[in-house]
N, C-alpha and C positions, 0 to 999 in steps of 0.2 A: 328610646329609639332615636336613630339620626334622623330620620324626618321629621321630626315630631316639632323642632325646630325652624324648618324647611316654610320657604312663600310656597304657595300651591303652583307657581310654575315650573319652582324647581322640583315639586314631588313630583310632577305630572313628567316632566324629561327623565328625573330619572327612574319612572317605575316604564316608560315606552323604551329608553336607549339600554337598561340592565340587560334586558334578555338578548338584544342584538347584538350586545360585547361578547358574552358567552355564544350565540353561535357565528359571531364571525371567529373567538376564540377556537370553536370549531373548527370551523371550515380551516384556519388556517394549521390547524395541528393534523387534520388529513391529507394535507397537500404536500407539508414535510412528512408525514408517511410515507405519501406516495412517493414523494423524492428520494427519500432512504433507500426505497423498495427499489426502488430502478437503480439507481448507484447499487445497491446490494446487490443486484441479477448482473448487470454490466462486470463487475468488478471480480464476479464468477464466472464468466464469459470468458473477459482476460485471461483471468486465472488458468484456466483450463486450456483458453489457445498458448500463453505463456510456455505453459508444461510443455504441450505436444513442439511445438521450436526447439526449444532447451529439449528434449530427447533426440525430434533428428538433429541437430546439433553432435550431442553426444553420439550417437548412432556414426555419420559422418569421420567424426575424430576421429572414435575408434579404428575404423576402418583403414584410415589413411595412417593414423601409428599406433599401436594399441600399446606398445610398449611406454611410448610417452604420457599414456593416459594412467596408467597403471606406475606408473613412476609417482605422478602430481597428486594420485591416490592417496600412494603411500606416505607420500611429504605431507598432504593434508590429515592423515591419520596419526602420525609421529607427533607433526603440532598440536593435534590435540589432546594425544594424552598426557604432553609433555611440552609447556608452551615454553619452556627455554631454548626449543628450537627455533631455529629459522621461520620466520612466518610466511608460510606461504602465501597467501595474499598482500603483503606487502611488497611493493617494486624497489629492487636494489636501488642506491644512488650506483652514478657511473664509476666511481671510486671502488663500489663491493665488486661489481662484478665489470665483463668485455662491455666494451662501446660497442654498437651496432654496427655492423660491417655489411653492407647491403649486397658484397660479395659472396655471403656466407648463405645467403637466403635461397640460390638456386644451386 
């Protein structure tokens, strides 16, 4: 045994300070529980308000063109089942495609 070597002061520190390592070990591994726990409820929170935005969002679009929503659909659905398309989340350089013409906007 490791104490058996041990001064009696050192046995006596470590047979009082062993069990307090383990429950501060404790304590401190329910506290990062706790912490998970809340970041895991917040992060579903989010989540959830995130959605209901991103729908009226979507809702909105649509409204105002439904045809251009149903276009970007399609473009998103072509690249994916065939990524030699054009990617649609990629933004042209000014060379592929018109320069912004702030005339063209209204």
């Amino acid at each position: 045994m490791i104490a058996a070597g041990m001064q009696i002061g050192a046995r006596l520190w470590v047979l009082v300070s062993f069990p307090l390592l383990f429950r501060c070990r404790a304590i401190t591994d329910i506290t990062i529980g706790n912490l998970l726990l809340k970041r895991l409820l917040e992060s579903i929170h989010e989540a959830k308000r995130t959605r209901k935005e991103f729908n009226n969002f979507n809702e909105c679009l649509r409204e105002e063109d439904e045809n251009l929503v149903v276009q970007w659909e399609a473009e998103l659905l072509a690249w994916t089942e065939d990524n030699s398309q054009l990617d649609p989340y990629r933004i042209p350089a000014s060379s592929e495609s018109h320069v912004f013409n702030p005339t063209n906007v209204y």
